[in-house]
N, C-alpha and C positions, 0 to 999 in steps of 0.2 A: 243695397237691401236685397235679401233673400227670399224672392216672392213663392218660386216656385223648389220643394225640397228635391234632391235628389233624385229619392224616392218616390216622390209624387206621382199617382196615374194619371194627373191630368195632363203633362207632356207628352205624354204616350198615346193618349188620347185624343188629344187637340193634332198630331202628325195622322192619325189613326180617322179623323173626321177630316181632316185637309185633305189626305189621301184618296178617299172617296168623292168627294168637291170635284176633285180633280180629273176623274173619272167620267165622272156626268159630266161635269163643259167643258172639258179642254178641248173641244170642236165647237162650242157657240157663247156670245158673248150673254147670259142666263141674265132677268132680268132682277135686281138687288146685288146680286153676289155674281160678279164678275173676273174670269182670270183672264188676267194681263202676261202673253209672252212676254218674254226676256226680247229684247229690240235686237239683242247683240246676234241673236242665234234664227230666231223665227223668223218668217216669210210670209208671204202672199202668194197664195193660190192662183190659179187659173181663175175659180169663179169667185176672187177678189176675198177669200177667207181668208184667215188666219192657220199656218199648216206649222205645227208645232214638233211634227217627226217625230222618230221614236224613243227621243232623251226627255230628261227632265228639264223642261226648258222654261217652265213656267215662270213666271215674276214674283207673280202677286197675284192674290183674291181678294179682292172688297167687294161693296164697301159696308154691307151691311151683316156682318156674319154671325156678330153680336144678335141679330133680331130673327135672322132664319135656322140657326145651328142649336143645340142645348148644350154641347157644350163651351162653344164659344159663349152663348148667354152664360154660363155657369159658371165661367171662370171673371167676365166681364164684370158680373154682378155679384162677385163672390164679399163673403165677410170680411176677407180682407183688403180687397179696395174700395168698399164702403169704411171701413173705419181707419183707412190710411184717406177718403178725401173729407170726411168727417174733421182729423185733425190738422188738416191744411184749411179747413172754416168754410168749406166750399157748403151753402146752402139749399142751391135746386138745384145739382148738377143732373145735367142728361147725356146720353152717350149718341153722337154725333156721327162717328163712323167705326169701323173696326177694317183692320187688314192683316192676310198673314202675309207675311216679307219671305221667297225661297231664300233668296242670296246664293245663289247655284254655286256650285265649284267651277272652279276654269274660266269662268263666262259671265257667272253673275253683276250684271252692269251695275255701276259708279249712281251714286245719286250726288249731285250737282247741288254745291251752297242755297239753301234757301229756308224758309220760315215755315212756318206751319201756317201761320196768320196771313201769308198772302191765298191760300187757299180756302180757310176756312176763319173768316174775315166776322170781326164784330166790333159792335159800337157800346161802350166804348173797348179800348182792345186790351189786353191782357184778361179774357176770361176765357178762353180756351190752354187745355193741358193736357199732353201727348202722356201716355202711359206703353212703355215700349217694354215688351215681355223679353227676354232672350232662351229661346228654348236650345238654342245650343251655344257650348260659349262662341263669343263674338272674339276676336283677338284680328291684331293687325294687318293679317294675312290674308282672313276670308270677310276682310269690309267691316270693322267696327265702326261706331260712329264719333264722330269729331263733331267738337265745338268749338266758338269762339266764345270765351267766358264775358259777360257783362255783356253782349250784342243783342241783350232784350230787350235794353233800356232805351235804342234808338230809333223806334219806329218800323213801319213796312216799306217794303223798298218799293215794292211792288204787288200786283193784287191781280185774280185769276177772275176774270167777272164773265158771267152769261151772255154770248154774243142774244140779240135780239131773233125773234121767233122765227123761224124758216130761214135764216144764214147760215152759212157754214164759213169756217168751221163754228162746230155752237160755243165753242168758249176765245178768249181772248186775254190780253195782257196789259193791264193799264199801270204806268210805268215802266222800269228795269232794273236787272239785278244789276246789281257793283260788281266788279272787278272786287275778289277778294284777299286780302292777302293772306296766300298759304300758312306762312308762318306765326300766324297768331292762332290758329286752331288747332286745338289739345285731344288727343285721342283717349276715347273710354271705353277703353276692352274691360269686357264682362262675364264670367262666369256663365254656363248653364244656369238658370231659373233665378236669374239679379231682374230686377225693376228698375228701369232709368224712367226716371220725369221731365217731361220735356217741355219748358214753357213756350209758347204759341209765337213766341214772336225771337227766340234765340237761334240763332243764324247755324247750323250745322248740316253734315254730308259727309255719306260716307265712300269709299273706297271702291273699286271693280275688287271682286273673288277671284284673283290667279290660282288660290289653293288649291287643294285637291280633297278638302271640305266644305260642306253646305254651311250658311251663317242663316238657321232659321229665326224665328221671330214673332210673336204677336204683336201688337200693338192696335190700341185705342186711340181713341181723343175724349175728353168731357169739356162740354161746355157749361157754367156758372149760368144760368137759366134767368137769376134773381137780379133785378135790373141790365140786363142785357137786350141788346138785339141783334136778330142774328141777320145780317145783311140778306136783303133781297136778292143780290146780286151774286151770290155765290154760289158756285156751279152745282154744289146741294142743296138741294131741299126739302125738308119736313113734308110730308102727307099726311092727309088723316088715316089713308090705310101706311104709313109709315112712318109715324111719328118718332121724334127724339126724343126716346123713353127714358123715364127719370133714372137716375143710379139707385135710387136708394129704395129697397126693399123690405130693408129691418129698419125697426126703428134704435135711435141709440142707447148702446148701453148706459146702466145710470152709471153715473160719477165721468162720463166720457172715458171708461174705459176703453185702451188702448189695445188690450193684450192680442189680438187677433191679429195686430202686424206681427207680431213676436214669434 
């Protein structure tokens, strides 16, 4: 699917608001919106910081980018992914987290087989759904993502739960991942401004960046609000000053018109 055109200013814009993010905390861990070095490249300081030098070494910004940014809100809550989760029946979806993905050139580190649903865990589960942007194409070289097709169907292997109050570390791992076999999982390179869906419990990971291109990225999650519950136990959670704000802002068109994917 063709989310974002071309032509679009909002890719320009969302590298052009990341940019600046990046700016303001790439020296402290900000509290909502947080940037995560690249493990592969960055260090620790003397006074136990994080010392990210003079490259682009960043990871990732979450997790909340969606609720502090306009144009992350803007694109988050745009008319076309309210009426693309409108026609998947999704009825109180809320948006749970947002991240931008670097995928650095050279260095950008490998993300390790795992689910989306052992981190953001609900009862009952399949009502979480990753919506991953690709603001540049993704292809095999600078870390596209791999799936195992049908590995939704079988459950969580494992689950990321809040260690108890004043321990460290604060989170933990109840269960483990499997041993996976490489060769069932299918790579999906994508275009500049494609939409992949990612259902909450389909087993995928992508690649280290040896290229000498960045694989950038948006990505959300929603979660199905309307009989669910969002485990206590998961290392997120809702506030009243930051609550998991509904998707939906317009109301639907008549007849469930679609045309806004289009």
């Amino acid at each position: 699917m063709a989310f974002l055109g071309a032509g679009s200013p909002l890719g320009p814009a969302l590298h052009s608001s990341v940019i600046n993010k990046r700016k303001a905390h790439a020296q402290k861990i900000a509290e909502n919106i947080k940037v995560k070095p690249d493990p592969g490249r960055a260090g620790l300081g003397p006074g136990g910081d994080w010392v990210l030098g003079t490259g682009s070494l960043s990871h990732l910004c979450s997790a909340a980018l969606h609720a502090h940014d306009p144009v992350f809100r803007c694109v988050t809550h745009s008319p076309k992914v309210q009426a693309l989760a409108r026609s998947l029946g999704l009825q109180m979806p809320v948006v749970v987290q947002s991240m931008y993905i670097f995928k650095q050139p050279h260095f950008g580190g490998e993300v390790t087989p795992h689910q989306d649903a052992s981190f953001l865990y609900t009862e009952p589960l399949g009502r979480v759904l990753g919506l991953w942007i690709a603001l540049e194409d993704a292809t095999l070289e600078n870390g596209c993502l791999w799936f195992i097709p049908g590995s939704h169907t079988g459950g969580v292997s494992r689950r990321m739960v809040r260690a108890p109050a004043g321990s460290a570390p604060g989170t933990s791992f109840l269960g483990s991942e499997p041993t996976r076999d490489n060769s069932l999982f299918v790579p999906t390179p994508v275009l500049r401004g494609a939409l992949i869906l990612i259902h909450g419990e389909v087993v995928h990971k992508s690649e280290q960046n040896f290229s000498d291109r960045s694989r950038q990225a948006y990505t959300f999650h929603l979660m199905e609000a309307a009989g669910t519950v969002w485990s206590p136990d998961n290392w997120l959670r809702p506030t009243p000053e930051l609550p998991f704000p509904p998707l939906y802002t317009e109301r639907p068109s008549q007849g469930g018109d679609t045309s806004a994917l289009r």
